[in-house]
C-alpha positions in Angstrom: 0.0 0.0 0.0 3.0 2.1 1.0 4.5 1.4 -2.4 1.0 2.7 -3.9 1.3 5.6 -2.6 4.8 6.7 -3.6 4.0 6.0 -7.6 0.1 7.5 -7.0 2.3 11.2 -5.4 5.7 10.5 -7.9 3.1 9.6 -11.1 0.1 12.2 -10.5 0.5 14.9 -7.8 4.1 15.6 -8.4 3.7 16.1 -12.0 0.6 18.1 -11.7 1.9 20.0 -8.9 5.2 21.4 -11.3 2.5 22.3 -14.3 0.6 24.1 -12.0 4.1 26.1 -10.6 4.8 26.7 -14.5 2.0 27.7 -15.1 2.0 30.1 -12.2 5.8 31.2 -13.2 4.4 31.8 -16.7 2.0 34.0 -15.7 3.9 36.0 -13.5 6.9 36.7 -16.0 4.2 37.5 -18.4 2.1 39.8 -16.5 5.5 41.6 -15.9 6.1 41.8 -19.4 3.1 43.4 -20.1 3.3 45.9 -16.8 5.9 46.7 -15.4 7.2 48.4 -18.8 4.2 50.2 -20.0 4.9 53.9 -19.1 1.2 55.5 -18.5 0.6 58.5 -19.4 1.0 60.3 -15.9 3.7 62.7 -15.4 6.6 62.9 -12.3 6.4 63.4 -8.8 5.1 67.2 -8.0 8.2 68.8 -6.7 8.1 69.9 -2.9 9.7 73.0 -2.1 9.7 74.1 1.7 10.3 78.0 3.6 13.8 78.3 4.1 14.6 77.3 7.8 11.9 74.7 7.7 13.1 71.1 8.2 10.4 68.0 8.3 10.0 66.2 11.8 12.0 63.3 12.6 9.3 61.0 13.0 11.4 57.7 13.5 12.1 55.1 11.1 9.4 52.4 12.1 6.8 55.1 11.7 8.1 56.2 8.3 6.4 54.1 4.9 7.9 54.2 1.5 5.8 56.6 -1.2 5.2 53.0 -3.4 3.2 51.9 -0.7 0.4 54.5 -1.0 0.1 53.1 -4.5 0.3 49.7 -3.8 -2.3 50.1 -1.5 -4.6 50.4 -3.8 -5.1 46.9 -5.2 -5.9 45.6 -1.9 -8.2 47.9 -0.9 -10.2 47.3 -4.2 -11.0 43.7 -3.1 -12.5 45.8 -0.5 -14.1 48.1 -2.6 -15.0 44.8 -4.5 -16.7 43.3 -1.0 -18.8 46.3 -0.7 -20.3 45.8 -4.0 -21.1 42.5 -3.5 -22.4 43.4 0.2 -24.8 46.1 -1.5 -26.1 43.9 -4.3 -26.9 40.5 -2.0 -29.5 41.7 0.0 -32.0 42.2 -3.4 -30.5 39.8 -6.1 -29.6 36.2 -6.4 -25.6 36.0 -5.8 -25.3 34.3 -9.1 -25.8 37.8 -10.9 -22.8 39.2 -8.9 -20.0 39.9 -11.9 -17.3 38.1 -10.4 -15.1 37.8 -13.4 -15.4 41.2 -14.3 -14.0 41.8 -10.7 -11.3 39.8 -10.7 -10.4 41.4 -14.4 -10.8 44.8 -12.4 -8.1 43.8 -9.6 -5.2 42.7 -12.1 -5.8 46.0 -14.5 -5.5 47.9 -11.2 -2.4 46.1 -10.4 -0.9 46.4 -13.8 -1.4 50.3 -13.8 0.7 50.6 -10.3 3.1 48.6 -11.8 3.7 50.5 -14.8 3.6 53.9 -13.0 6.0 52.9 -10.0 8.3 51.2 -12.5 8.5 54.3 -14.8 9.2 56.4 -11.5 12.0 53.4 -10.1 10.2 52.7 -7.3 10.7 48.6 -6.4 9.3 47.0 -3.3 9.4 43.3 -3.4 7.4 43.3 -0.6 4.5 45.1 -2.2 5.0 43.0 -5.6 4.3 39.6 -3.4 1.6 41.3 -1.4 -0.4 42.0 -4.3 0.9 39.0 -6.1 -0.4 36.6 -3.0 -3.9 38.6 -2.4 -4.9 39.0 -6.1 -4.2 35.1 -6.4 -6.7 34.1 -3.4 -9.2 36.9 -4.4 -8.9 35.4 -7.9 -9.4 32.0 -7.1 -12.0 32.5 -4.1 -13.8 34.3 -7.1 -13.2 32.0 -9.7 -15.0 29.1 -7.4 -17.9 31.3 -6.6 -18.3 32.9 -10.2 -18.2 28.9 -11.6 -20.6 27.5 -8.7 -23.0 30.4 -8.5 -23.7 30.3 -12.3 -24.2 26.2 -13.1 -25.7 24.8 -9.6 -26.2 27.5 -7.9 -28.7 28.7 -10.8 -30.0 25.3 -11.4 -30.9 25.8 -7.1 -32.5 29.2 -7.8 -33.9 27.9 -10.8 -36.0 25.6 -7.8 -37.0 28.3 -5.9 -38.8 30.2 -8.7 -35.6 32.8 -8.4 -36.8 33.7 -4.8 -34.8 34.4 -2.0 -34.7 31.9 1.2 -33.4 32.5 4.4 -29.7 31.3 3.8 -29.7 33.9 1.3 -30.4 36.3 3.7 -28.4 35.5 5.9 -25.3 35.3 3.5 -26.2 38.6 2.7 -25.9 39.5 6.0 -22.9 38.5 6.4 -21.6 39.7 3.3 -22.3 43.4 4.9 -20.6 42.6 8.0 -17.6 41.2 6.5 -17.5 44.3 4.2 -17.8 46.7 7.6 -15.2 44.7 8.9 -12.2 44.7 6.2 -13.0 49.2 6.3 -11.4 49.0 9.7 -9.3 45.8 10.5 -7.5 43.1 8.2 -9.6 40.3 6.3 -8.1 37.6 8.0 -9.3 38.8 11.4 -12.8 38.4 10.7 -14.8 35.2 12.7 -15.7 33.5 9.7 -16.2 30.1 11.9 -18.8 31.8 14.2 -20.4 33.0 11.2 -20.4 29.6 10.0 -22.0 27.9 13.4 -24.7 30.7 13.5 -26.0 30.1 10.1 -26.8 26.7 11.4 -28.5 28.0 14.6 -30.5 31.3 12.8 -31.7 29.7 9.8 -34.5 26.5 9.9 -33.7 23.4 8.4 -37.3 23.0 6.6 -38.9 25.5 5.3 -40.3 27.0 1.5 -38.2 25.9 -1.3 -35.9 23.1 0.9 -33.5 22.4 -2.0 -32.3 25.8 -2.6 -32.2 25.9 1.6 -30.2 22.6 1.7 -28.2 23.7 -1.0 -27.2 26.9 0.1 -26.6 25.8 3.9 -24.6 23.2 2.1 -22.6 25.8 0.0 -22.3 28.7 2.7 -20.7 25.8 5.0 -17.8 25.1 2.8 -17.3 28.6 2.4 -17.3 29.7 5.6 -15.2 26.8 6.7 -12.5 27.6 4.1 -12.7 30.7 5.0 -12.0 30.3 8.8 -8.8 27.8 7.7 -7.7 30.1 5.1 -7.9 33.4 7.3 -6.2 31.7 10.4 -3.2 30.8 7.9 -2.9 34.2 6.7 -2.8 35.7 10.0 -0.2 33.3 10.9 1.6 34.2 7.9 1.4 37.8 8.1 2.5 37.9 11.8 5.7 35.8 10.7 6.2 37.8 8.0 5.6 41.4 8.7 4.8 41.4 12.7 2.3 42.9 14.4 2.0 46.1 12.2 1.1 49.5 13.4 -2.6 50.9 13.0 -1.8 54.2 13.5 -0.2 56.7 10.5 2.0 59.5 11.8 1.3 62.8 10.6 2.4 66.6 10.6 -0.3 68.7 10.5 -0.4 72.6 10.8 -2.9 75.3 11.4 -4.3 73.5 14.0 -7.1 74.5 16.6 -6.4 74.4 20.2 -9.1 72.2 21.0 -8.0 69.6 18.4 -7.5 67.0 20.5 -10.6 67.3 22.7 -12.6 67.2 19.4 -10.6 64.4 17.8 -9.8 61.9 21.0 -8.8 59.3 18.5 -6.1 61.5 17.7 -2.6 61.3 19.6 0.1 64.2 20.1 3.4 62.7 19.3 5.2 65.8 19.6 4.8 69.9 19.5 6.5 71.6 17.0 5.2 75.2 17.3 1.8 76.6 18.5 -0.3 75.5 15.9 1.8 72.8 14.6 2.5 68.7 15.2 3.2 65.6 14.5 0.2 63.4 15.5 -0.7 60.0 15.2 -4.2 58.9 13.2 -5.8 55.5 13.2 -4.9 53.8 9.8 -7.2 52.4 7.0 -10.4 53.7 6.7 -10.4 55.9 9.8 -7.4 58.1 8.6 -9.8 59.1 5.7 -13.0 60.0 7.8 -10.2 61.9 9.9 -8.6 63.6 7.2 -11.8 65.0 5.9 -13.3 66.4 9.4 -9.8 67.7 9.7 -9.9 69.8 6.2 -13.1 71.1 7.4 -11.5 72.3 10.3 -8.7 74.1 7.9 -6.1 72.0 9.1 -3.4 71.5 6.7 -1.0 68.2 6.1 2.5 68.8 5.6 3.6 65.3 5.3 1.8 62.0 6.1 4.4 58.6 7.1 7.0 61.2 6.1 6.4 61.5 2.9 4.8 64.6 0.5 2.6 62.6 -1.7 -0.3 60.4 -1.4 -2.8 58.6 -3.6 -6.7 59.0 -2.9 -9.9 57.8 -4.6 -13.3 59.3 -5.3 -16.7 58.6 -6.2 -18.3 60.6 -8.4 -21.3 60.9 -11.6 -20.6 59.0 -14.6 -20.6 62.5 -16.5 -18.4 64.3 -14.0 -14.9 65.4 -15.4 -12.0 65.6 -13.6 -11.1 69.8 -13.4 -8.8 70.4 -10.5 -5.4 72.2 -11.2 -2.0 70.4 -12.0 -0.7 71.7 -8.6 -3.6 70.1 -6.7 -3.8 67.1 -7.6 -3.1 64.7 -11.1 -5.8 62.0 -12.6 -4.0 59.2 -12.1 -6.8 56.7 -14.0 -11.0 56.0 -14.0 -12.6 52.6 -13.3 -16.3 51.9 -13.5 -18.3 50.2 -10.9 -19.5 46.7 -11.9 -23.1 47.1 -10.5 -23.6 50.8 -10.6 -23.2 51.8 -13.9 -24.2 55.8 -13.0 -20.7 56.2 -10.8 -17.1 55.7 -11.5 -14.0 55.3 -9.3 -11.1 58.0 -9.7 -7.8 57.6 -8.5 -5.7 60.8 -8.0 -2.3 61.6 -6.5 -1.8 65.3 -5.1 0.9 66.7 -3.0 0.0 66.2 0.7 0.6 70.1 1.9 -2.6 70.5 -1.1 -4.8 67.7 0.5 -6.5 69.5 2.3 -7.4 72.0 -0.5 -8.2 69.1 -2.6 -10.6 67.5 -0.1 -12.7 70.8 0.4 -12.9 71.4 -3.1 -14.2 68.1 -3.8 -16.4 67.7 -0.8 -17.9 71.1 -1.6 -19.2 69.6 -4.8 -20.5 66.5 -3.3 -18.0 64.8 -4.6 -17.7 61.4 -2.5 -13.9 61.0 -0.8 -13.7 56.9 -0.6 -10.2 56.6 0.5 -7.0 58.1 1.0 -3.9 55.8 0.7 -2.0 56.2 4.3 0.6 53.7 2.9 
């Protein structure tokens, strides 16, 4: 039997297991081909010129973050982006509508832009290149599975149900809107998926209208969520090893600052005093350094440098028809992208200087112009 199972892993798994390397190998070399020496069409880095006499903060070196990484960013925050679509279009349609090729198309463009324009500008962090390398692979493949299922049984099970929604639909809906809140604020792989998978057991009946679309979904969400809870404990262990603990908070010199900033903005830290109305401060990263950043612009508080560096990339939401009309000095149209389920908006990246983002987020907000995120490396 022992002797089967050597030829069975040195016949079949072994030689599958090289194609499938290859193949990856393959992929990779030619995705780099195709990206990483395409020069968009975006200009250089806006030159930053300070008053003579004025030197930037030291704010240490673990607090500092390479400019590539506001960039780089961006690919993983659109699986986000790409949850939150998915988390508003559940709760009314059957998840077998949900465009999930088109969204895995979306993520590699993304990535294929950054590469190009941090390539042209010689900026290299293997690092970043493996991050987005290792999440664009799982989000493809998680989306690959559920594209392929959703659209052969899981239509056949909708198909059962006269297209109407049961209560495992629900509740995957549900949870597709917390997961969504979840990844704004902490990282994917902290989220309970195995809770979520013994609840759907305990919230949703085992007989009720239209039992083989119930059966079949319990039967489907199960596997997912159970993946999910293996897959997310393995990435947490891996990113732990990898990167440590990292830090949720983005250190920041700001200027023109209230006095009472910090009893109207608790969540906001005083590293250090650097003249009346000037410091460096700490802000909670991902999608709370945003919300921040905005209140704070209202405020007329301005950014002089964010991780220690003078430029950052942010996205907006805004009409299909809007144009892009903000000057050179404010901030550059980096590149569009089209929401999958909401054909009436578009996504805009753009990259400004940080001592304009303040300007820039007035102006926009002032036209009703949604600020989705700003990249805090």
């Amino acid at each position: 039997m022992l002797q089967g199972l050597k030829r069975f892993l040195w016949r079949r798994v072994l030689p599958f297991s090289l194609i499938c390397f290859g193949a990856l190998v393959l992929f990779i070399a030619a995705f780099w081909l195709k990206c990483a020496f395409v020069k968009p069409s975006v200009g250089p880095l806006h030159g930053i010129t300070r008053e003579a006499g004025i030197v930037a903060p030291d704010i240490g070196e673990k607090n500092r973050r390479p400019l590539e990484d506001s960039y780089f960013s961006y690919p993983e925050w659109y699986i986000v982006w790409s949850y939150e679509e998915r988390a508003q279009y559940l709760p009314k349609n059957l998840p077998s509508g949900f465009p999930y090729f088109a969204s895995i198309a979306q993520y590699w463009r993304s990535y294929c832009f950054i590469c190009g324009l941090t390539q042209s500008r010689h900026q290299f962090n293997f690092g970043d290149h493996l991050s987005s390398m290792v999440l664009g692979g799982s989000f493809a493949l998680e989306y690959s599975i559920r594209g392929a299922y959703e659209q052969t049984i899981g239509r056949l099970s909708e198909w059962t149900s006269s297209h109407e929604l049961v209560e495992e639909d629900a509740y995957s809906a549900r949870v597709a809107r917390e997961y969504a809140d979840f990844v704004y604020v902490r990282p994917f792989y902290e989220f309970h998926f195995g809770h979520a998978l013994v609840q759907l057991w305990k919230e949703t009946p085992l007989w009720s209208k239209h039992p083989i679309r119930k059966w079949e979904r319990k039967f489907i969400l199960s596997v997912d969520y159970g993946i999910e809870a293996v897959y997310a404990h393995a990435m947490l262990f891996a990113s732990h090893m990898t990167y440590g603990a990292e830090s949720d908070e983005t250190y920041t010199w700001i200027e023109n600052a209230p006095g009472t900033l910090f009893q109207e903005f608790p969540r906001i830290k005083n590293v250090k005093q650097l003249s009346p109305q000037s410091f460096v401060v700490s802000i909670p990263r991902y999608q709370e350094f945003t919300d921040v950043a905005v209140q704070l612009a209202k405020r007329g508080v301005h950014f002089a440098q964010v991780a220690g560096n003078d430029e950052i990339m942010l996205t907006i939401v805004a009409p299909k028809n809007w144009g892009y009309d903000l000057s050179t000095s404010d901030g550059s149209l980096l590149f569009t992208e089209s929401f999958l389920t909401q054909p009436d908006v578009k996504r805009i990246a753009l990259e400004c200087p940080v001592r304009s983002l303040h300007s820039v987020l007035n102006s926009l907000s002032t036209r009703g112009i949604k600020i989705e995120h700003i990249y805090d490396y």
